[in-house]
C-alpha positions as CSV (number, residue, x, y, z in Angstrom):
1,X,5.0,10.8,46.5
2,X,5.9,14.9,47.2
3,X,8.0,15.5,49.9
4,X,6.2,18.1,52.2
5,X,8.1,20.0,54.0
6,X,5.4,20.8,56.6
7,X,4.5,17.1,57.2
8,X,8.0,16.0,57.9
9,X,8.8,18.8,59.7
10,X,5.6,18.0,62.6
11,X,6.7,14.4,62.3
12,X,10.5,15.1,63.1
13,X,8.9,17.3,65.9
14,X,7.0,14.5,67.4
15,X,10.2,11.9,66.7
16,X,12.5,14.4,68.4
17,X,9.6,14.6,71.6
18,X,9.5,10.6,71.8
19,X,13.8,10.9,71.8
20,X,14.0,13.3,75.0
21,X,11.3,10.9,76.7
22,X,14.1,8.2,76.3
23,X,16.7,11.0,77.1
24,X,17.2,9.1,81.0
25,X,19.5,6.4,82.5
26,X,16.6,4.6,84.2
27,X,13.9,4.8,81.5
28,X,16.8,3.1,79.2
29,X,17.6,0.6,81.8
30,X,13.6,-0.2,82.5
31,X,13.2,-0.5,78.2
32,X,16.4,-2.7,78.4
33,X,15.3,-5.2,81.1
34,X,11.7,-5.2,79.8
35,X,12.8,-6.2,76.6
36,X,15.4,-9.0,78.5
37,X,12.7,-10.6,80.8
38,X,9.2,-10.0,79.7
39,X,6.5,-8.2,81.8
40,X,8.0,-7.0,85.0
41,X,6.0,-5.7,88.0
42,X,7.2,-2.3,89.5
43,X,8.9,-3.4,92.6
44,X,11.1,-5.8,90.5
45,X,12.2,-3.1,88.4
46,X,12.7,-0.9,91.8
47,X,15.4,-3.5,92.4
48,X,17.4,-2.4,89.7
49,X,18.2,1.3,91.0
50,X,19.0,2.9,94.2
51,X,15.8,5.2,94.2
52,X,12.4,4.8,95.9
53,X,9.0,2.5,94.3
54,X,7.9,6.6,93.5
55,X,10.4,7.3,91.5
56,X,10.4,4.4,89.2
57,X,6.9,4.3,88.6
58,X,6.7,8.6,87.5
59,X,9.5,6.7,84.8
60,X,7.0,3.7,83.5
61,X,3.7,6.9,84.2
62,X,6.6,8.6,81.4
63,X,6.7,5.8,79.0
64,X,3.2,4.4,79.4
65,X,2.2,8.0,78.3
66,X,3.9,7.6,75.1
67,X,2.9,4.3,74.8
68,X,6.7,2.9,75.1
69,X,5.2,0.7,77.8
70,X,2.0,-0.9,78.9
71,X,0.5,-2.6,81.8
72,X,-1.3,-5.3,82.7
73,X,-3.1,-6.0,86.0
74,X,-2.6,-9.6,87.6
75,X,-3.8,-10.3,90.9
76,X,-2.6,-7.6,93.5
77,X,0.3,-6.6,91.0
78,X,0.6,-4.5,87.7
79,X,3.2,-5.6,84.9
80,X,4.9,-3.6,82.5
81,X,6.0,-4.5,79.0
82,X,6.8,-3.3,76.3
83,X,4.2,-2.0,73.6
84,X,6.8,-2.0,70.4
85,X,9.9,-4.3,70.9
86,X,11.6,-2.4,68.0
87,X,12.4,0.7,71.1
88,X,15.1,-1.7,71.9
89,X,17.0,-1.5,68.4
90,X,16.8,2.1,68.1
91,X,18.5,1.7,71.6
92,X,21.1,-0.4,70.9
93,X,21.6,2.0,67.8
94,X,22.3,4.8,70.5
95,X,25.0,1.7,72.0
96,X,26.7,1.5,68.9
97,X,27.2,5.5,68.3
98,X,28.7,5.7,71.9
99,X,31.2,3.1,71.0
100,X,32.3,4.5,68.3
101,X,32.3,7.9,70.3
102,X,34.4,6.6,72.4
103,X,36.9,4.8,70.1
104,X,37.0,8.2,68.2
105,X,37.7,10.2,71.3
106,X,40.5,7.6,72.5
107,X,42.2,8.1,69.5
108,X,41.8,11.6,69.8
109,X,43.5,11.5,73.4
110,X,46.4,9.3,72.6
C-alpha cells in the first residue's frame, strides 16, 4: 500500500478535530464516568460538576455529535453511553503523558 500524502493529511485533519472535541475537563470526566458506570442519565452526570443541567447537556449535544456518545430513551429519562469504549484508552494515554510531564518537570524544578 502507497502512502498518500493527501489522504493522511484529511485523516490527521479529522483525528486532530475529534482531539479538541475532547480538549475539556467535563467532557473528559463525562467519558470517564460513562465508561466507569454504564449508561448514565443527564441529571446524574449533572452531579458530578458545579454547573447547571444546560451546561452538561451542550457537553453530551458535543460528543453525541461526534458520535463519542449516544443515547438511549427509557421511560421519562435519556441515557448516555458510550459509542466506542476504546475513547477511554486514548484517555488514559493522555493520563500517562501528564505523569510523566509532571515527573519530568519536578526534576526539572529541584
Amino acid at each position: 500500500m502507497s502512502f498518500d500524502k493527501k489522504y493522511s493529511y484529511e485523516v490527521a485533519k479529522l483525528q486532530a478535530e475529534i482531539i479538541k472535541v475532547l480538549a475539556h475537563p467535563i467532557r473528559i470526566i463525562i467519558i470517564n464516568y460513562l465508561k466507569k458506570n454504564g449508561p448514565t442519565s443527564v441529571s446524574e452526570l449533572t452531579k458530578l460538576f458545579d454547573v447547571k443541567i444546560s451546561s452538561v447537556s451542550k457537553h453530551l449535544k458535543i460528543l453525541k455529535d461526534y458520535h463519542i456518545v449516544k443515547d438511549e430513551k427509557k421511560g421519562n429519562y435519556i441515557y448516555y453511553s458510550l459509542t466506542l469504549d476504546c475513547i477511554t484508552d486514548f484517555i488514559s494515554c493522555t493520563f500517562e503523558i501528564a505523569r510523566n510531564i509532571t515527573e519530568k518537570n519536578k526534576k526539572i524544578l529541584e
